[in-house]
C-alpha positions in Angstrom: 101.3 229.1 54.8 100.9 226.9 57.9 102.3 228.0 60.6 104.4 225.5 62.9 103.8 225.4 66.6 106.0 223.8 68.9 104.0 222.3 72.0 103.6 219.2 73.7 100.4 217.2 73.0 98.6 218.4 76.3 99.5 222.1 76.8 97.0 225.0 76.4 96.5 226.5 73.3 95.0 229.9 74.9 98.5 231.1 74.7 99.6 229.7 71.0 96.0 231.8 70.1 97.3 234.7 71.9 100.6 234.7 70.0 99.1 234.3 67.0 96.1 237.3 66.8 98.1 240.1 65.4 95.9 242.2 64.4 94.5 245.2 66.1 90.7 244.9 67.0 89.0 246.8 63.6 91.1 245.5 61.4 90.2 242.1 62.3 86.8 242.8 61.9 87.1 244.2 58.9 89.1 241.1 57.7 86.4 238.9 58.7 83.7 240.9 56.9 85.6 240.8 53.8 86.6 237.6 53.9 82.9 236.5 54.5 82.0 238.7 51.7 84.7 236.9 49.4 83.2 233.9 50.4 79.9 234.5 49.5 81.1 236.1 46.0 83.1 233.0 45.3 79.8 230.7 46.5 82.2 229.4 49.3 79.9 230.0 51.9 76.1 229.3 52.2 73.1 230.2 49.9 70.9 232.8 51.9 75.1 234.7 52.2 75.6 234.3 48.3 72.4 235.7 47.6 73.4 238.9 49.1 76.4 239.2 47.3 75.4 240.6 43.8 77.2 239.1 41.1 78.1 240.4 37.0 
């Protein structure tokens, strides 16, 4: 899902990014580490991060 922002061409997008971060500081980095981790598993992301990913 894409979500639709309603700006002109030239205004700042520091405040479209503040709107959008909802989530809480450890949660997002725990999103990022698992989504790296998925990433890695899925051989999204580069080789020296999917060789640390052990695989069945």
């Amino acid at each position: 899902m894409t979500p639709i922002i309603l700006n002109q061409k030239f205004d700042s997008f520091t405040s479209v990014l503040i709107a959008l971060h909802w989530l809480p500081v450890p949660q997002c980095i725990k999103f990022k580490v698992l989504f790296l981790v998925f990433k890695a598993y899925d051989k999204q992301s580069p080789p020296i991060f999917c060789t640390c990913v052990p695989t069945q």
